[in-house]
PyMOL Python script that loads the backbone (N, CA, C, O; Angstrom):
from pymol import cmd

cmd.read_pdbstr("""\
ATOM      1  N   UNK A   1       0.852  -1.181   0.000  1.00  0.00           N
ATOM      2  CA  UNK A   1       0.000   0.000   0.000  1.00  0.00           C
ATOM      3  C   UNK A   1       0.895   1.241   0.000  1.00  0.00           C
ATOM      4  O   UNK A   1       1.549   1.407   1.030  1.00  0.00           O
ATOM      5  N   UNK A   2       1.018   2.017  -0.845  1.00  0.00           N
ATOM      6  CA  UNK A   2       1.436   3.098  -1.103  1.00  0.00           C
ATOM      7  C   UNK A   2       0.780   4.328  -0.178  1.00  0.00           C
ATOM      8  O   UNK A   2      -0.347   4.407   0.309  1.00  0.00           O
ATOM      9  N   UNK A   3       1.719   5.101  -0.128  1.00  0.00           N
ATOM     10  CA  UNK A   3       1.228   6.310   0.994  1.00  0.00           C
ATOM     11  C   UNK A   3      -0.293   7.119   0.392  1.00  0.00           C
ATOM     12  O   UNK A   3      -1.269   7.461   1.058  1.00  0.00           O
ATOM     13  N   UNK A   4      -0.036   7.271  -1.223  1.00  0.00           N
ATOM     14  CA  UNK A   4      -1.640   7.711  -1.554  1.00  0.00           C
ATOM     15  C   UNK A   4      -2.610   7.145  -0.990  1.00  0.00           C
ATOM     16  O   UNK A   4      -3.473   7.839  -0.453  1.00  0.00           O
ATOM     17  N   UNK A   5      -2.706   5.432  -0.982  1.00  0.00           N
ATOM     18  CA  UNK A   5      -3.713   4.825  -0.390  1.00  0.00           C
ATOM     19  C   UNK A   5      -3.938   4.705   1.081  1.00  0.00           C
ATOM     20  O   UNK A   5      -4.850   4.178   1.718  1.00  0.00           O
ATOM     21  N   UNK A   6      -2.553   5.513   1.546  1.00  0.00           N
ATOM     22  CA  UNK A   6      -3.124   5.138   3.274  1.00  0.00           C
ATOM     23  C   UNK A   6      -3.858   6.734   3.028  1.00  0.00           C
ATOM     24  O   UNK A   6      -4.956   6.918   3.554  1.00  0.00           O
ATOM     25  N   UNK A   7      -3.410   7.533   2.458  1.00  0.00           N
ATOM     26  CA  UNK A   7      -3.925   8.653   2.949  1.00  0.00           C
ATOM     27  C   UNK A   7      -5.535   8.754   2.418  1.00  0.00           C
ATOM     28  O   UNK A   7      -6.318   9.310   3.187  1.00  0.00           O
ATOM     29  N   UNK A   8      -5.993   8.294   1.279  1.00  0.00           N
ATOM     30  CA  UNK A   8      -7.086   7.731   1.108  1.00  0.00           C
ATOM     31  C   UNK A   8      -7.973   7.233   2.387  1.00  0.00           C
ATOM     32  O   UNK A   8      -8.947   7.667   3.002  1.00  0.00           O
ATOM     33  N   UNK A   9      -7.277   6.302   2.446  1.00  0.00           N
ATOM     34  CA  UNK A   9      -7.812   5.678   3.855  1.00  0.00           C
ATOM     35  C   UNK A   9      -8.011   6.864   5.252  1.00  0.00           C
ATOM     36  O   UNK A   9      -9.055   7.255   5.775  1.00  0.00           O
ATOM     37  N   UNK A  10      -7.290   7.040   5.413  1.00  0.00           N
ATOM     38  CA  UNK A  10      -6.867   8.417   6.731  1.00  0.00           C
ATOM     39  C   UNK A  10      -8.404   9.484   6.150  1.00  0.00           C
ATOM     40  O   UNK A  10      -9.311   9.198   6.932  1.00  0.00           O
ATOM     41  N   UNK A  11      -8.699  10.091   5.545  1.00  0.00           N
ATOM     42  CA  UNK A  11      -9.152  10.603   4.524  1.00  0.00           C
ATOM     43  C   UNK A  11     -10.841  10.097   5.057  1.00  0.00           C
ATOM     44  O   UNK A  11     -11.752  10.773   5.535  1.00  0.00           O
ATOM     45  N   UNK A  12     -10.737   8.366   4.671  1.00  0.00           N
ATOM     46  CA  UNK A  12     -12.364   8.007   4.275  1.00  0.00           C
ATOM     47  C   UNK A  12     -12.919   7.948   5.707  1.00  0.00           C
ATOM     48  O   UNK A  12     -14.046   8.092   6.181  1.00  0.00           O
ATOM     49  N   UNK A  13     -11.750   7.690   6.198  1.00  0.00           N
ATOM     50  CA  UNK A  13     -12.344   7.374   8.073  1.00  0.00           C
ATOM     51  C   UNK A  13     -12.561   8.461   8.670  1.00  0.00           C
ATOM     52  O   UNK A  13     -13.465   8.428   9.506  1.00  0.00           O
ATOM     53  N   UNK A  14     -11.648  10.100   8.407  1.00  0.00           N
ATOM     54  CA  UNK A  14     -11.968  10.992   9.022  1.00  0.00           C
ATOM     55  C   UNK A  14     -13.524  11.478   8.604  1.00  0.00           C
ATOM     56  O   UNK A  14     -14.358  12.047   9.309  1.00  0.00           O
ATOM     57  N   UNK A  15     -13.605  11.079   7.306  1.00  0.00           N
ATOM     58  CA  UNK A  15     -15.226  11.342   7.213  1.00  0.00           C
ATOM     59  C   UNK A  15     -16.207  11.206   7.843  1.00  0.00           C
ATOM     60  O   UNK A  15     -17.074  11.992   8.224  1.00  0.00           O
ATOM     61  N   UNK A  16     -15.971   9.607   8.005  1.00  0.00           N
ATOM     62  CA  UNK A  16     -16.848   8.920   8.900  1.00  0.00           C
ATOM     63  C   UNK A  16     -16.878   9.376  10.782  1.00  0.00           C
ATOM     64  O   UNK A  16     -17.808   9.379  11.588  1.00  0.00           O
ATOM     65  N   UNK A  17     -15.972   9.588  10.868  1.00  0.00           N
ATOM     66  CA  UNK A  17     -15.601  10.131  12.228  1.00  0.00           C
ATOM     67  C   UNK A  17     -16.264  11.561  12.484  1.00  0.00           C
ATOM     68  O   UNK A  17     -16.731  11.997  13.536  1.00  0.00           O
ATOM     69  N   UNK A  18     -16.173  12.187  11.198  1.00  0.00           N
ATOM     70  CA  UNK A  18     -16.855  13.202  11.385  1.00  0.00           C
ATOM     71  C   UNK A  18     -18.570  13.696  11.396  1.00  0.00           C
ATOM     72  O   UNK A  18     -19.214  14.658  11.815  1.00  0.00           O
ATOM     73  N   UNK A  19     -18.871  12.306  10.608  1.00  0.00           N
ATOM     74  CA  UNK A  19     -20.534  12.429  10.175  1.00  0.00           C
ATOM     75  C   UNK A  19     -20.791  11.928  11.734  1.00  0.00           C
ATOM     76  O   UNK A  19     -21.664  12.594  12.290  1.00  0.00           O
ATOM     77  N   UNK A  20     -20.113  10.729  12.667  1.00  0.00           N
ATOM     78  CA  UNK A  20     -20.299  10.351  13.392  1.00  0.00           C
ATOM     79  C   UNK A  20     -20.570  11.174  14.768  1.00  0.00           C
ATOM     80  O   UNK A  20     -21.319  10.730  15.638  1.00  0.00           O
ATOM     81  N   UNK A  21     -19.907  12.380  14.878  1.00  0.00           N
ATOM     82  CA  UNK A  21     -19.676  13.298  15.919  1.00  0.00           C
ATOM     83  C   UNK A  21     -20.887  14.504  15.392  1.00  0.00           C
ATOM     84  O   UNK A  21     -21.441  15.235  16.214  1.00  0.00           O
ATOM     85  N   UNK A  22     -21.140  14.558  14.114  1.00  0.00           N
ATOM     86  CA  UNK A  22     -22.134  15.094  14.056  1.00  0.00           C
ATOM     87  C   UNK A  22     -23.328  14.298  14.494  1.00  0.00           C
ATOM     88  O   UNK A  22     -24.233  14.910  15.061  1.00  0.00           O
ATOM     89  N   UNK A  23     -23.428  13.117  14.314  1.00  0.00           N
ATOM     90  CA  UNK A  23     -24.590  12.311  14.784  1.00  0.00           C
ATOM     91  C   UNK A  23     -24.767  13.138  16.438  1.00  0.00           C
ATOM     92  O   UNK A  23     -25.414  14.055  16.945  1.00  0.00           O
ATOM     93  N   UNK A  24     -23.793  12.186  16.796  1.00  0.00           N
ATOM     94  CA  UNK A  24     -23.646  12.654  18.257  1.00  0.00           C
ATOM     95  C   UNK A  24     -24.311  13.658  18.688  1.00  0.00           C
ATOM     96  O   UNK A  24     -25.314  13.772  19.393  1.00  0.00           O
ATOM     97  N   UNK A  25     -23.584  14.407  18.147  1.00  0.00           N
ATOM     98  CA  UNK A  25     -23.825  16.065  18.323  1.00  0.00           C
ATOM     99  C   UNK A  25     -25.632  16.598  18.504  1.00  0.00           C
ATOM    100  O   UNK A  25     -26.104  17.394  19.315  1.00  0.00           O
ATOM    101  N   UNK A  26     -26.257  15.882  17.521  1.00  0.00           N
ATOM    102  CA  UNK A  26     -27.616  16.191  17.124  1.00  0.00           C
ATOM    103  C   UNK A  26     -28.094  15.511  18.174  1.00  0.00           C
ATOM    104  O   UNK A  26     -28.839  16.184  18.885  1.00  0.00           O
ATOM    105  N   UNK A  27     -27.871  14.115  18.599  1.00  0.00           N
ATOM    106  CA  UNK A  27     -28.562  13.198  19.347  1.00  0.00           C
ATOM    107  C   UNK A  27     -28.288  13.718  21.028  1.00  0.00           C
ATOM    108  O   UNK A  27     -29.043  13.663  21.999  1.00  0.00           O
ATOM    109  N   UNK A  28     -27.429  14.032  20.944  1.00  0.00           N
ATOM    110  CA  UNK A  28     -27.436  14.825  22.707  1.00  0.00           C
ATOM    111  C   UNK A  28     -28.381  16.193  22.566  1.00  0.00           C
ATOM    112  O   UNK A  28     -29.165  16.435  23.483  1.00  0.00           O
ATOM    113  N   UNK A  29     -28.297  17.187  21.288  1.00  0.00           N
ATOM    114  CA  UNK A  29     -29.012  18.522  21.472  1.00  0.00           C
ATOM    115  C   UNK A  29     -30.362  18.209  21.840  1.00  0.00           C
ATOM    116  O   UNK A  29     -30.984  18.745  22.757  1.00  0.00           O
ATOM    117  N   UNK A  30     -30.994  16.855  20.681  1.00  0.00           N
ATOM    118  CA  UNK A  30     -32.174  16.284  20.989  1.00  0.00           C
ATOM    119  C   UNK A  30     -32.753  15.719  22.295  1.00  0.00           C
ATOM    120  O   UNK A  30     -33.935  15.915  22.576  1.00  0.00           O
ATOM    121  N   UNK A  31     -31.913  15.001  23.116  1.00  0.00           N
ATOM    122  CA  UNK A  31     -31.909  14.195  24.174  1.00  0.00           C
ATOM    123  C   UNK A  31     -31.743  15.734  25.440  1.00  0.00           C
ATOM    124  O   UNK A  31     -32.083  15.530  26.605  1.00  0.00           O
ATOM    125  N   UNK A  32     -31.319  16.871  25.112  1.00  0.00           N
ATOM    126  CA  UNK A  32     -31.270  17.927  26.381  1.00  0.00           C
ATOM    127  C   UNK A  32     -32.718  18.765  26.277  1.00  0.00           C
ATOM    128  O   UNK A  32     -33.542  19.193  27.085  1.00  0.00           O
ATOM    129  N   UNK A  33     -32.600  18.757  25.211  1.00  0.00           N
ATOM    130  CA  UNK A  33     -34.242  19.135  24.542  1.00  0.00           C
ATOM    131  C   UNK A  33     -35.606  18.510  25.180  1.00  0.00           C
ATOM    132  O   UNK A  33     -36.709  18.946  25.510  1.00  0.00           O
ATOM    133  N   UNK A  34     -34.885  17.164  25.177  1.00  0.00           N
ATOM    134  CA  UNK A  34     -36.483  16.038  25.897  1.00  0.00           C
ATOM    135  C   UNK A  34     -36.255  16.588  27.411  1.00  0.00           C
ATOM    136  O   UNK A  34     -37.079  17.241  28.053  1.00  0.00           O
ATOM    137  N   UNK A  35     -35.296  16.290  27.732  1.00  0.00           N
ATOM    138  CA  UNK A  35     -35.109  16.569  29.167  1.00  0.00           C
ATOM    139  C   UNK A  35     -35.594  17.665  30.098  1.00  0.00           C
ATOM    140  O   UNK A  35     -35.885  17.453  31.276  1.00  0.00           O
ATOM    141  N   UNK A  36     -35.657  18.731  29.563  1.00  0.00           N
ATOM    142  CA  UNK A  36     -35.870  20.070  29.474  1.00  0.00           C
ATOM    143  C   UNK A  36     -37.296  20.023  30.075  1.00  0.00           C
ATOM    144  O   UNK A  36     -37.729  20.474  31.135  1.00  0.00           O
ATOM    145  N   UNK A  37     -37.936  19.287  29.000  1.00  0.00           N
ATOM    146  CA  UNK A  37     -39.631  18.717  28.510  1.00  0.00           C
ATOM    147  C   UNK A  37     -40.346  18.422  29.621  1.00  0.00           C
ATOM    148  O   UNK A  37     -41.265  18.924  30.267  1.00  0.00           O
ATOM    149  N   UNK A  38     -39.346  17.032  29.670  1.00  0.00           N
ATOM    150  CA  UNK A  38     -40.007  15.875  30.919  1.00  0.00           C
ATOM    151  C   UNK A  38     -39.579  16.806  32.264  1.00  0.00           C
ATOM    152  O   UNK A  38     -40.374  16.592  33.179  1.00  0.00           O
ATOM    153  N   UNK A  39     -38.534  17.781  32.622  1.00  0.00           N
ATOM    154  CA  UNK A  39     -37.956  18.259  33.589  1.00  0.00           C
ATOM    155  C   UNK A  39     -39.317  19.236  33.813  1.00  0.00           C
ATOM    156  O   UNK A  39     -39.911  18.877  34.830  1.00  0.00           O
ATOM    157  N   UNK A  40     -40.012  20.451  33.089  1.00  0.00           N
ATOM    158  CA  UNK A  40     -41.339  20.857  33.150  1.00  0.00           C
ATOM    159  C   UNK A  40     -42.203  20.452  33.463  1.00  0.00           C
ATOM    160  O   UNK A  40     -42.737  20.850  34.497  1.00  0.00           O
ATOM    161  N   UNK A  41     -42.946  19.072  32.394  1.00  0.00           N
ATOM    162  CA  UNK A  41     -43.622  18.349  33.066  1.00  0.00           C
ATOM    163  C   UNK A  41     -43.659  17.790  34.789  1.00  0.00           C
ATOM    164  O   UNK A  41     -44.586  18.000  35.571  1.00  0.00           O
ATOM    165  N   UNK A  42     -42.765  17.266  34.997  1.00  0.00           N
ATOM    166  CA  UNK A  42     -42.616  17.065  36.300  1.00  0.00           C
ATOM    167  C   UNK A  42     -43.030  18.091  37.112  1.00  0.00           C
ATOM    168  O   UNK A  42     -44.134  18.193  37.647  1.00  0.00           O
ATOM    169  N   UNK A  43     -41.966  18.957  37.195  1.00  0.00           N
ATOM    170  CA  UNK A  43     -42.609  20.878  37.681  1.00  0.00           C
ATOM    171  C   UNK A  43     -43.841  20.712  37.911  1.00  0.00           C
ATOM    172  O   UNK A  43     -44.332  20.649  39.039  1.00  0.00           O
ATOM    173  N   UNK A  44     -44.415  20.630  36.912  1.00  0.00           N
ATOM    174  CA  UNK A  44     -45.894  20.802  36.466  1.00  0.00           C
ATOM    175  C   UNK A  44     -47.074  19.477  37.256  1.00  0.00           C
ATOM    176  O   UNK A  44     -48.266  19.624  37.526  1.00  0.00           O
ATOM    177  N   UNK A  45     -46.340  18.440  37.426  1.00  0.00           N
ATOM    178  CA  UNK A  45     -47.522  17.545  37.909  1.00  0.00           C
ATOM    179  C   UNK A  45     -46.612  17.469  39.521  1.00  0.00           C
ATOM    180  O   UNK A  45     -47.047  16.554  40.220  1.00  0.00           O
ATOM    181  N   UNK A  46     -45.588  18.182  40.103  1.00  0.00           N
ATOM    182  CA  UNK A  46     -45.562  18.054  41.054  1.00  0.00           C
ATOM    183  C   UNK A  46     -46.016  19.254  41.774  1.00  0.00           C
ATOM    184  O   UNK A  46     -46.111  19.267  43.002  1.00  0.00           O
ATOM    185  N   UNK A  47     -46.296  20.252  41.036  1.00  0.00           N
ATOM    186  CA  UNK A  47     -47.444  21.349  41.716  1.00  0.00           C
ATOM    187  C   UNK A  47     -48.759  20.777  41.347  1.00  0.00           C
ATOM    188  O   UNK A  47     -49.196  20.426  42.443  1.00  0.00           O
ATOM    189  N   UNK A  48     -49.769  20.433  40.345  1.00  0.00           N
ATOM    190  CA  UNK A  48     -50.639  19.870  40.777  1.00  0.00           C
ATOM    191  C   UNK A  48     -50.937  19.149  41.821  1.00  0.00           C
ATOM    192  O   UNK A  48     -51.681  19.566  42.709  1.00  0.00           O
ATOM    193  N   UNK A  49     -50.407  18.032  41.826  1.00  0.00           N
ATOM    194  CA  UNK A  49     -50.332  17.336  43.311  1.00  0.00           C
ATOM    195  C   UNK A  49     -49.959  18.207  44.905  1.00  0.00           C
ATOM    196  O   UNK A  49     -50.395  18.060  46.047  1.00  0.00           O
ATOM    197  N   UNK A  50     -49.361  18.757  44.542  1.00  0.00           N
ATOM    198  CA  UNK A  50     -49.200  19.776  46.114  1.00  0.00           C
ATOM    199  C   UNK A  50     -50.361  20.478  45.842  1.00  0.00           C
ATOM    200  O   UNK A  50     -50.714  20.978  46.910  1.00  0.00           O
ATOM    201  N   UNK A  51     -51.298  20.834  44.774  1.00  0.00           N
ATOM    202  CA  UNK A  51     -52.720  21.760  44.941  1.00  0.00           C
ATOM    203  C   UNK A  51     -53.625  20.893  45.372  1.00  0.00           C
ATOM    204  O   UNK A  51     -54.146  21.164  46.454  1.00  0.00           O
ATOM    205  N   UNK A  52     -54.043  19.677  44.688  1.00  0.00           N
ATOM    206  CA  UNK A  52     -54.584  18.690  45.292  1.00  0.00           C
ATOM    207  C   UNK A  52     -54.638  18.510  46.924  1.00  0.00           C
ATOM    208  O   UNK A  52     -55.641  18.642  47.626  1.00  0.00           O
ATOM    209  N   UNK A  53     -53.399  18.198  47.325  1.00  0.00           N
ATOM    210  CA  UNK A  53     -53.169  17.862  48.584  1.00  0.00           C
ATOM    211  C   UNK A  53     -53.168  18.968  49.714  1.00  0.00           C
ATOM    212  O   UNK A  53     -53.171  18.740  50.924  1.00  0.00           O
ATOM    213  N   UNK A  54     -53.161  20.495  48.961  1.00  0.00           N
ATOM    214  CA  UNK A  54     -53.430  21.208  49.824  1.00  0.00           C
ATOM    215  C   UNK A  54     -55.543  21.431  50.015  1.00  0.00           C
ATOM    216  O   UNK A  54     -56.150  22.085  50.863  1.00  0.00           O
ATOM    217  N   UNK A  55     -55.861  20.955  49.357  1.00  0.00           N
ATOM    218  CA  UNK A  55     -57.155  21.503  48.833  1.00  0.00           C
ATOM    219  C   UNK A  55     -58.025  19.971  49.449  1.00  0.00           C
ATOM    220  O   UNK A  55     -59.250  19.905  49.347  1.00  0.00           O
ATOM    221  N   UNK A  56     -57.268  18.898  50.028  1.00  0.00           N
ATOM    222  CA  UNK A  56     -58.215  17.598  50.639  1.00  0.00           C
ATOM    223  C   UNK A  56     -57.793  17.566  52.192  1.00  0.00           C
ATOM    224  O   UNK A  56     -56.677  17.324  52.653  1.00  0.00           O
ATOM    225  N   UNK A  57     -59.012  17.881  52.891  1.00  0.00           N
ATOM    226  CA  UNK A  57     -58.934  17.991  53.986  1.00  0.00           C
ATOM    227  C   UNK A  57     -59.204  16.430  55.218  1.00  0.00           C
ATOM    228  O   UNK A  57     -59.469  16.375  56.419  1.00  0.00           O
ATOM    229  N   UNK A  58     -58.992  15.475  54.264  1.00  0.00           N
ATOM    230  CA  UNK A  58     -59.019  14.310  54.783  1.00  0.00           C
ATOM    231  C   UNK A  58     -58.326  13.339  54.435  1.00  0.00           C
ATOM    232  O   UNK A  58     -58.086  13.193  53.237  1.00  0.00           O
ATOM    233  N   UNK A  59     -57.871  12.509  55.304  1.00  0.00           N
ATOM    234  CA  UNK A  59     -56.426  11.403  54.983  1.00  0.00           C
ATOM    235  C   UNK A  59     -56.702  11.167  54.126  1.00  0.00           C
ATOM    236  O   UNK A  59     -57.833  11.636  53.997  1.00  0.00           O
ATOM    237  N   UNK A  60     -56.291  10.443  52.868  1.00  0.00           N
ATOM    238  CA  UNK A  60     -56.356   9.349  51.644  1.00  0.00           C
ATOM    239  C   UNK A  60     -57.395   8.041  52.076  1.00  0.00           C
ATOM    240  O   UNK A  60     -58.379   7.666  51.438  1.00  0.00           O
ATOM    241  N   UNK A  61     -56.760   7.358  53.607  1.00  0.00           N
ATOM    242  CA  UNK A  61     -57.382   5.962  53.918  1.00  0.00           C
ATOM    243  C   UNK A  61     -58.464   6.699  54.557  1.00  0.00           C
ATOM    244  O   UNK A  61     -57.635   7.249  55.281  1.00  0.00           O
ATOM    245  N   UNK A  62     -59.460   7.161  54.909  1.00  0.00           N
ATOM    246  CA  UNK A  62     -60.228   7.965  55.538  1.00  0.00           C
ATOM    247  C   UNK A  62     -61.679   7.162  54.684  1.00  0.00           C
ATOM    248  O   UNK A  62     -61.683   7.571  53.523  1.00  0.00           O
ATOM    249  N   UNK A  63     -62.925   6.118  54.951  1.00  0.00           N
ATOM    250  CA  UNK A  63     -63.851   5.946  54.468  1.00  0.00           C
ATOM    251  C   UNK A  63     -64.693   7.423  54.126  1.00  0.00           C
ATOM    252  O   UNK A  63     -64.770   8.396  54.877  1.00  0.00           O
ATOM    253  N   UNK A  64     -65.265   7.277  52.821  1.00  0.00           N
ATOM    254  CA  UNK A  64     -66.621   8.118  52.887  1.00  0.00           C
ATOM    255  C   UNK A  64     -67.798   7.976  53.669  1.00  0.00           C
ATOM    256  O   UNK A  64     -68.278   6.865  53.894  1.00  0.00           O
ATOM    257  N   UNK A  65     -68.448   9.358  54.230  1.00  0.00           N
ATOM    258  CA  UNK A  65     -69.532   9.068  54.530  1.00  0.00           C
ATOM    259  C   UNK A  65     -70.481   7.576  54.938  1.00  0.00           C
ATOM    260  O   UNK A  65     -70.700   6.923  55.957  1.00  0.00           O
ATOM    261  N   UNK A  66     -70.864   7.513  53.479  1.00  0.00           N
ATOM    262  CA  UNK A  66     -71.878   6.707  52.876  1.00  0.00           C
ATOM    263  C   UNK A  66     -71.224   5.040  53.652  1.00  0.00           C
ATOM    264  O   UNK A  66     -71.995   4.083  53.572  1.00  0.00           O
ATOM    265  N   UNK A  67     -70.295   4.891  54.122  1.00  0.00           N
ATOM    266  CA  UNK A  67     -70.031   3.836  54.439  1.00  0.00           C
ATOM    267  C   UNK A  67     -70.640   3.248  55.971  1.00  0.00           C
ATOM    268  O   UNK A  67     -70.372   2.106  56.345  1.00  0.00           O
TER     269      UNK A  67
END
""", "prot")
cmd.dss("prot")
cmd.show_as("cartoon", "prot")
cmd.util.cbc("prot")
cmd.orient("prot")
């Protein structure tokens, strides 16, 4: 193998190395993006639940009435 062909080589892999780190790249922006999401959500259904729970003035195990 002649030095043209390693550098060929050197060459086809840095490509790949590079499409690869772009992958990367996209798949973490995407993945901080969700996080972000689900990190709100949460926010969001762990103040519901503290409104709930401020707003029931009786244990959970507590029978109704009617019982």
């Amino acid at each position: 193998m002649d030095h043209e062909d390693r550098f060929v080589d050197i060459e086809i892999k840095l490509a790949h190395q590079e499409d690869l780190v772009e992958t990367l790249n996209q798949t973490i922006y995407q993945q901080g993006r969700r996080i972000d999401q689900l990190e709100a959500m949460v926010a969001k259904l762990a103040e519901h639940v503290r409104t709930l729970q401020d707003g029931r003035q009786t244990p959970l195990n507590e029978k109704p009435p009617h019982y």
